[in-house]
mmCIF file as gemmi writes it, N, C-alpha and C atoms, coordinates in Angstrom:
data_model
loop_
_atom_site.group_PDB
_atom_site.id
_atom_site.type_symbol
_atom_site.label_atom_id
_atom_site.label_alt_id
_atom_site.label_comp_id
_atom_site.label_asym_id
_atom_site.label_entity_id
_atom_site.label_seq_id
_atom_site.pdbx_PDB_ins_code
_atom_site.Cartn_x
_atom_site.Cartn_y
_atom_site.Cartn_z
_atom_site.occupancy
_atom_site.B_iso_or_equiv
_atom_site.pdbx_formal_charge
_atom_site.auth_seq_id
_atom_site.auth_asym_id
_atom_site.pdbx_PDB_model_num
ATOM 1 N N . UNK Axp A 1 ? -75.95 67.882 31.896 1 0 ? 1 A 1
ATOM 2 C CA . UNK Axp A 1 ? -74.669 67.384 32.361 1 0 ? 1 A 1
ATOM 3 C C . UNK Axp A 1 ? -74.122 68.279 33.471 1 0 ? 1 A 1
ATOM 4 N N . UNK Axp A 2 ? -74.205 69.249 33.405 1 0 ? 2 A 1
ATOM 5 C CA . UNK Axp A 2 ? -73.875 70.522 34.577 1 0 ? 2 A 1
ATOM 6 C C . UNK Axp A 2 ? -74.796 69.994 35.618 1 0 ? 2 A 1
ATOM 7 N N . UNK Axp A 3 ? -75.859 69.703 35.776 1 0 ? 3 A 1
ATOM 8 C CA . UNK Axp A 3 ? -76.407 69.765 37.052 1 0 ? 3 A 1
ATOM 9 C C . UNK Axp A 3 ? -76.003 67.845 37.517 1 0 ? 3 A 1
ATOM 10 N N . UNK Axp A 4 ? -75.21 67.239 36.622 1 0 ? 4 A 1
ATOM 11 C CA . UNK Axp A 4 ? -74.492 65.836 36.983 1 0 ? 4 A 1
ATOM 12 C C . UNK Axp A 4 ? -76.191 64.795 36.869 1 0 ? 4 A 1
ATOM 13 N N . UNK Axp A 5 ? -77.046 65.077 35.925 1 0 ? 5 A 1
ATOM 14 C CA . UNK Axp A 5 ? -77.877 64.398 35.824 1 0 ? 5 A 1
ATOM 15 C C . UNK Axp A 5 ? -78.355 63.51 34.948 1 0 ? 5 A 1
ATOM 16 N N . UNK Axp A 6 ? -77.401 63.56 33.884 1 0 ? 6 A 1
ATOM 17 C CA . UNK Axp A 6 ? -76.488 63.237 32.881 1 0 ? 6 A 1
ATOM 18 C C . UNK Axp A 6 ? -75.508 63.005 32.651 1 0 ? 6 A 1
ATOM 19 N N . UNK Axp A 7 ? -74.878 61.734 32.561 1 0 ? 7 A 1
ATOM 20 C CA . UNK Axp A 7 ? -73.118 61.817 32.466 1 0 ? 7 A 1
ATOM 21 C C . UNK Axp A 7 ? -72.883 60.719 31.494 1 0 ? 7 A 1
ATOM 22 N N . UNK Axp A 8 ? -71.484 60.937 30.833 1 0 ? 8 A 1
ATOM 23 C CA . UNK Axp A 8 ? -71.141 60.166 30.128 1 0 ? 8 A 1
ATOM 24 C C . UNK Axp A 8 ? -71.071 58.803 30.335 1 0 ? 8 A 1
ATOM 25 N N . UNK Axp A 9 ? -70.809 57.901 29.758 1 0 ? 9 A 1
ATOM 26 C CA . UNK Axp A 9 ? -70.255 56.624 30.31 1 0 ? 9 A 1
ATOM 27 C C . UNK Axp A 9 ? -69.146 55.679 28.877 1 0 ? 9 A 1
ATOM 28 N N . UNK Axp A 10 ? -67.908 56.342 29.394 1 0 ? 10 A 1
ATOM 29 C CA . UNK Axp A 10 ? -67.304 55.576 27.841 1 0 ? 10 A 1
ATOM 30 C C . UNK Axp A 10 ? -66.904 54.884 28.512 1 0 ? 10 A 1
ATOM 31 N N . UNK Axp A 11 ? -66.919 53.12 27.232 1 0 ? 11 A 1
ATOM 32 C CA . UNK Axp A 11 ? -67.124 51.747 27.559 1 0 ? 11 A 1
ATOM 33 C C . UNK Axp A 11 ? -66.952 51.146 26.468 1 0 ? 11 A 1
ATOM 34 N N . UNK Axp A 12 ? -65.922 50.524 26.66 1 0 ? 12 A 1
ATOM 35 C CA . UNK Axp A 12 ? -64.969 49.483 25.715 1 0 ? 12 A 1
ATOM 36 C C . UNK Axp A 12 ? -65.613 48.222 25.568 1 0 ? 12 A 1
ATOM 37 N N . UNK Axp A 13 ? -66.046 47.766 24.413 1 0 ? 13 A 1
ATOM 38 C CA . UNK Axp A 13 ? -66.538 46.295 24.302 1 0 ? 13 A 1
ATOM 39 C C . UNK Axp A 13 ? -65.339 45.238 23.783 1 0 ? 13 A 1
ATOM 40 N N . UNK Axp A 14 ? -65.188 44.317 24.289 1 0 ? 14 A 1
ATOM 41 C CA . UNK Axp A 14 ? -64.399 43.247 24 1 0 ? 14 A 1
ATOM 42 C C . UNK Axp A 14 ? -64.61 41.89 23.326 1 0 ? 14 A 1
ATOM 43 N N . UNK Axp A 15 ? -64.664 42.113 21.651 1 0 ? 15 A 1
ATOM 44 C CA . UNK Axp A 15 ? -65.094 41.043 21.024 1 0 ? 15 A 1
ATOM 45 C C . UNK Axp A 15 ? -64.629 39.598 20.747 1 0 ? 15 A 1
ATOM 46 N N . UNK Axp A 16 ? -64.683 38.362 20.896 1 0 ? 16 A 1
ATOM 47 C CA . UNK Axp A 16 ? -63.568 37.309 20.547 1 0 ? 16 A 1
ATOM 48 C C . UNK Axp A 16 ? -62.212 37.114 21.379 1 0 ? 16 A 1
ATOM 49 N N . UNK Axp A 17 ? -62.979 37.54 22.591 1 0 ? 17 A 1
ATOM 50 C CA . UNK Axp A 17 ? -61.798 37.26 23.817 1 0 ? 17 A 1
ATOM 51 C C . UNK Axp A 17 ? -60.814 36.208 23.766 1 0 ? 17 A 1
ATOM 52 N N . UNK Axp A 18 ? -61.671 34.78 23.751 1 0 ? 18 A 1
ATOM 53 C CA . UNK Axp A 18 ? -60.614 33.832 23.76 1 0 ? 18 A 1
ATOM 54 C C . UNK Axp A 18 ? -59.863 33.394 22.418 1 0 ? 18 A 1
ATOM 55 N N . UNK Axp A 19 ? -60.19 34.041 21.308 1 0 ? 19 A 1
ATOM 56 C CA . UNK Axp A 19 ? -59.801 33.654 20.279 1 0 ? 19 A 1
ATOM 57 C C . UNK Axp A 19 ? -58.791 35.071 19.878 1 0 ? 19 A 1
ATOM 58 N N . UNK Axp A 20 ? -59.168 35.925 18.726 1 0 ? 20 A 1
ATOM 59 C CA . UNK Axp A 20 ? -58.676 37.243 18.747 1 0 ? 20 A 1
ATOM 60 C C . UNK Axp A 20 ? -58.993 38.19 19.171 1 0 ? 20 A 1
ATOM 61 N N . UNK Axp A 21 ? -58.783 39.136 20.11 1 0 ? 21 A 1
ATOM 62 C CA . UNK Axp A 21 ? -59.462 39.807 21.162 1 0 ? 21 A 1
ATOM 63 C C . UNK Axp A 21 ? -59.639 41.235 19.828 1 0 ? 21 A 1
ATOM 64 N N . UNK Axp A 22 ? -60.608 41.433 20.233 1 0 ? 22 A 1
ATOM 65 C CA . UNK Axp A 22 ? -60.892 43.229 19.374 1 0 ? 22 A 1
ATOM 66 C C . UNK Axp A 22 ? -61.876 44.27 20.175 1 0 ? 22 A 1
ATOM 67 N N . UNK Axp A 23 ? -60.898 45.371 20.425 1 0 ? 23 A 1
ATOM 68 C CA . UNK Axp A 23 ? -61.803 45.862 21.06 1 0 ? 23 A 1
ATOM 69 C C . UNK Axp A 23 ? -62.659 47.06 20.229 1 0 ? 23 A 1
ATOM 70 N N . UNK Axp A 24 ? -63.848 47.439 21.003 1 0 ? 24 A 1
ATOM 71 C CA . UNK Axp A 24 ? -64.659 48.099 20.216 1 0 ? 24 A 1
ATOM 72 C C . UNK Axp A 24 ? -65.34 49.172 21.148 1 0 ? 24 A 1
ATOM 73 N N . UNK Axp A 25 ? -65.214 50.398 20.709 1 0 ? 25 A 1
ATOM 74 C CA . UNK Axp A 25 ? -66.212 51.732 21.279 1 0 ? 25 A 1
ATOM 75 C C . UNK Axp A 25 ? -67.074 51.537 21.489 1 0 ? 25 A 1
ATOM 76 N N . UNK Axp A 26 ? -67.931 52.095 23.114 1 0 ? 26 A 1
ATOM 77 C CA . UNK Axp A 26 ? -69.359 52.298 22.353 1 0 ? 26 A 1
ATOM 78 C C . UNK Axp A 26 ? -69.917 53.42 23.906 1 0 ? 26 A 1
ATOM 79 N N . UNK Axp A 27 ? -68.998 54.449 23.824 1 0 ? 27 A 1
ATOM 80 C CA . UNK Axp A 27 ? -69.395 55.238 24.564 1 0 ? 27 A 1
ATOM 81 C C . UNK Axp A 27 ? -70.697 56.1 24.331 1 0 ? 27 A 1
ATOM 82 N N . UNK Axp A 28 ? -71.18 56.464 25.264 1 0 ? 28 A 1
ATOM 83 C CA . UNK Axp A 28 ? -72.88 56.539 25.234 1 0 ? 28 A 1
ATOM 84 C C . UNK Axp A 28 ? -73.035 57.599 26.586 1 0 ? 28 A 1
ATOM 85 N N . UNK Axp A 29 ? -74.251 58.282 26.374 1 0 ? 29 A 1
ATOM 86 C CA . UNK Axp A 29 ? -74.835 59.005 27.476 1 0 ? 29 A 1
ATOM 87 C C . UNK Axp A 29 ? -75.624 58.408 28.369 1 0 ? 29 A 1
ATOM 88 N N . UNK Axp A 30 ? -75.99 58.066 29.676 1 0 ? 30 A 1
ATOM 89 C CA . UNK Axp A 30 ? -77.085 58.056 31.002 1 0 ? 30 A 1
ATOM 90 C C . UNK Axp A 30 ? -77.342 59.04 31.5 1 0 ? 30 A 1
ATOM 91 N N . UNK Axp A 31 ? -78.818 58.208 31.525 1 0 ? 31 A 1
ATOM 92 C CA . UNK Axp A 31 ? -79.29 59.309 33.051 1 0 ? 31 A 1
ATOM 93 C C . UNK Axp A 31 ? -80.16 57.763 33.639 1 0 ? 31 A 1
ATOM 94 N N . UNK Axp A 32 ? -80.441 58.169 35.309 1 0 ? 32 A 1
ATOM 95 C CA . UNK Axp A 32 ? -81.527 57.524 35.571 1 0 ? 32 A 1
ATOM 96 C C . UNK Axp A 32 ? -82.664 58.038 35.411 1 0 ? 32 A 1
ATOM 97 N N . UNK Axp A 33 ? -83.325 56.96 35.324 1 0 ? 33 A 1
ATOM 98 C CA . UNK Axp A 33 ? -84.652 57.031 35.333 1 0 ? 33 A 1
ATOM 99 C C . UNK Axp A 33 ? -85.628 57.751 36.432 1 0 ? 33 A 1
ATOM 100 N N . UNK Axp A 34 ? -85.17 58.662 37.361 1 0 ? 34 A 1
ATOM 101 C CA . UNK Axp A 34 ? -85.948 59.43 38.082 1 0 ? 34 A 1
ATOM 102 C C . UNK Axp A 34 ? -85.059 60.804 38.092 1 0 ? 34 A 1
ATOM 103 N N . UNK Axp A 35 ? -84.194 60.636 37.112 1 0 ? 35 A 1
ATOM 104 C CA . UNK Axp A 35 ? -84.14 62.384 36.486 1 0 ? 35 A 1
ATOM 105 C C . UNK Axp A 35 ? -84.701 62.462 34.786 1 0 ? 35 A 1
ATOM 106 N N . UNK Axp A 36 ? -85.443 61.835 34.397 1 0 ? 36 A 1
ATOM 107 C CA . UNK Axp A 36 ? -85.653 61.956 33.238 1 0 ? 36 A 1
ATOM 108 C C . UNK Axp A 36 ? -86.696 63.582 32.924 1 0 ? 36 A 1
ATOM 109 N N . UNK Axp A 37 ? -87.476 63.604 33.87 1 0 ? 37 A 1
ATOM 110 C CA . UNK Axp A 37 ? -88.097 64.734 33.937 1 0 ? 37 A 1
ATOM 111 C C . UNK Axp A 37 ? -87.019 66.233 34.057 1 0 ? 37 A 1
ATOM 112 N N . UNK Axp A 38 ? -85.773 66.12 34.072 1 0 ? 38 A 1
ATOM 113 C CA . UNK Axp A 38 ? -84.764 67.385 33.972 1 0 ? 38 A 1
ATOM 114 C C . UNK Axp A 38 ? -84.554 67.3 32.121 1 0 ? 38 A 1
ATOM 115 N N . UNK Axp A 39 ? -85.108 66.179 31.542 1 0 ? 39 A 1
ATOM 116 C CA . UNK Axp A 39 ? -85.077 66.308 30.327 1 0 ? 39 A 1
ATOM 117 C C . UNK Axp A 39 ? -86.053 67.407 29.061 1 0 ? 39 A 1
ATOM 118 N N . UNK Axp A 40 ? -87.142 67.5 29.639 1 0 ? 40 A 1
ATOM 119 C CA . UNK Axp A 40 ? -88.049 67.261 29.155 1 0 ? 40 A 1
ATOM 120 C C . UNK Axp A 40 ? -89.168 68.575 29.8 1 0 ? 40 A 1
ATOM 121 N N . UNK Axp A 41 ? -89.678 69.41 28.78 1 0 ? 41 A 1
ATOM 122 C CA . UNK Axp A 41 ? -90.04 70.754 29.71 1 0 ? 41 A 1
ATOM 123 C C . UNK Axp A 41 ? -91.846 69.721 29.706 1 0 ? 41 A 1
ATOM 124 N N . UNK Axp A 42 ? -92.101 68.884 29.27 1 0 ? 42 A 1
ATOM 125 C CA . UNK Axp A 42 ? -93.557 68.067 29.584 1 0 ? 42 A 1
ATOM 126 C C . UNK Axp A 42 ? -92.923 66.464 29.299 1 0 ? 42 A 1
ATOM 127 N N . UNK Axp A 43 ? -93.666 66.094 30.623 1 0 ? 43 A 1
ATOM 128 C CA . UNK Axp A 43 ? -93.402 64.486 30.224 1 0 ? 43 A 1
ATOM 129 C C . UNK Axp A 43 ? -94.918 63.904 30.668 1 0 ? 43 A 1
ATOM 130 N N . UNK Axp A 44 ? -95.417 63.188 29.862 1 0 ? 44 A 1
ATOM 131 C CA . UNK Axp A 44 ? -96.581 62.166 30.563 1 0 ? 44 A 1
ATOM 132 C C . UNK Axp A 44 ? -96.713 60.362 30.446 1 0 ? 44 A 1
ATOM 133 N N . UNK Axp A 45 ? -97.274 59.839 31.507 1 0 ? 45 A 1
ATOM 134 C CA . UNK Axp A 45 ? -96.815 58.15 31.635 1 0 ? 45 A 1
ATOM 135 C C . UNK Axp A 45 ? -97.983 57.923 30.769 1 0 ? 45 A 1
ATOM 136 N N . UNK Axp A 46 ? -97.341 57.119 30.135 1 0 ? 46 A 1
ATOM 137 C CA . UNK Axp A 46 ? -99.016 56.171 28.746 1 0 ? 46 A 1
ATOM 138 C C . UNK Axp A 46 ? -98.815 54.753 29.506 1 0 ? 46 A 1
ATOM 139 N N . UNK Axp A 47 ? -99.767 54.647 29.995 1 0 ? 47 A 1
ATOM 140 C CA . UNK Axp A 47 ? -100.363 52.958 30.12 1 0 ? 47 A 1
ATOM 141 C C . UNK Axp A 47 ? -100.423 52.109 28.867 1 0 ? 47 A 1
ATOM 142 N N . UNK Axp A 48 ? -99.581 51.75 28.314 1 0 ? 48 A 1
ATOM 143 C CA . UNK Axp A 48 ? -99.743 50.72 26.647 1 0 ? 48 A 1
ATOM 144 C C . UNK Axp A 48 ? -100.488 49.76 26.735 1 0 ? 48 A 1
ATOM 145 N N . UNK Axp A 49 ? -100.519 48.879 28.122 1 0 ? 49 A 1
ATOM 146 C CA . UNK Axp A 49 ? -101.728 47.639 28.759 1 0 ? 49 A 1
ATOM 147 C C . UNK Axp A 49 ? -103.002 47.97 28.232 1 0 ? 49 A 1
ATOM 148 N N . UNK Axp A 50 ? -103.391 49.327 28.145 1 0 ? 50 A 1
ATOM 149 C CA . UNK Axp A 50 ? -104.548 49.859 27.984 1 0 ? 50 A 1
ATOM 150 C C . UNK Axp A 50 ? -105.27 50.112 26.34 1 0 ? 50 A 1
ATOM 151 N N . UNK Axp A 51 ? -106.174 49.16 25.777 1 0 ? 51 A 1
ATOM 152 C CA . UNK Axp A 51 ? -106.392 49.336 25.063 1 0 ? 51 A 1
ATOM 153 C C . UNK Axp A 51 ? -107.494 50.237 23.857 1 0 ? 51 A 1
Protein backbone atom coordinates (compact mmCIF):
# COMPACT_ATOMS: atom_id res chain seq x y z
CA UNK A 1 0.00 0.00 0.00
CA UNK A 2 2.98 2.48 0.62
CA UNK A 3 4.40 2.03 -2.68
CA UNK A 4 0.30 2.85 -3.94
CA UNK A 5 0.27 -0.66 -5.54
CA UNK A 6 -2.36 -1.66 -3.53
CA UNK A 7 -5.21 0.42 -2.47
CA UNK A 8 -8.29 0.17 -0.88
CA UNK A 9 -11.52 0.44 -2.58
CA UNK A 10 -14.60 0.94 -0.10
CA UNK A 11 -17.90 0.32 -1.98
CA UNK A 12 -21.39 0.44 -0.98
CA UNK A 13 -23.77 -2.12 -2.54
CA UNK A 14 -27.34 -1.14 -3.05
CA UNK A 15 -29.87 -3.89 -2.58
CA UNK A 16 -33.78 -3.60 -3.63
CA UNK A 17 -33.47 -0.18 -5.07
CA UNK A 18 -36.83 0.17 -6.40
CA UNK A 19 -38.58 -1.46 -3.74
CA UNK A 20 -36.72 -1.06 -0.16
CA UNK A 21 -33.41 0.27 -0.73
CA UNK A 22 -30.61 -1.45 1.74
CA UNK A 23 -27.45 -0.67 1.64
CA UNK A 24 -24.61 -3.04 2.14
CA UNK A 25 -20.56 -2.99 2.73
CA UNK A 26 -18.28 -4.60 0.85
CA UNK A 27 -15.08 -2.79 0.97
CA UNK A 28 -12.18 -4.80 -0.39
CA UNK A 29 -8.48 -4.48 -1.45
CA UNK A 30 -6.97 -4.07 -5.44
CA UNK A 31 -4.21 -4.25 -7.16
CA UNK A 32 -3.74 -4.59 -10.93
CA UNK A 33 -2.79 -7.18 -12.50
CA UNK A 34 0.74 -6.05 -13.64
CA UNK A 35 1.75 -5.27 -10.05
CA UNK A 36 0.94 -8.54 -8.77
CA UNK A 37 4.57 -9.53 -8.83
CA UNK A 38 5.21 -6.60 -5.81
CA UNK A 39 3.18 -9.32 -4.07
CA UNK A 40 4.91 -12.18 -4.12
CA UNK A 41 8.86 -12.81 -3.47
CA UNK A 42 8.24 -15.94 -6.54
CA UNK A 43 5.48 -15.95 -8.91
CA UNK A 44 5.18 -18.48 -11.93
CA UNK A 45 2.40 -18.56 -15.03
CA UNK A 46 0.77 -22.36 -15.19
CA UNK A 47 -0.74 -22.98 -18.56
CA UNK A 48 -4.08 -25.06 -17.16
CA UNK A 49 -4.93 -25.67 -21.26
CA UNK A 50 -2.10 -27.96 -20.80
CA UNK A 51 -2.72 -31.30 -19.96
Amino acid sequence: MAEGKVYYDPGIKLENASKRPRTKQRSQFRIKSANLPALYHRMDIVDLRKG
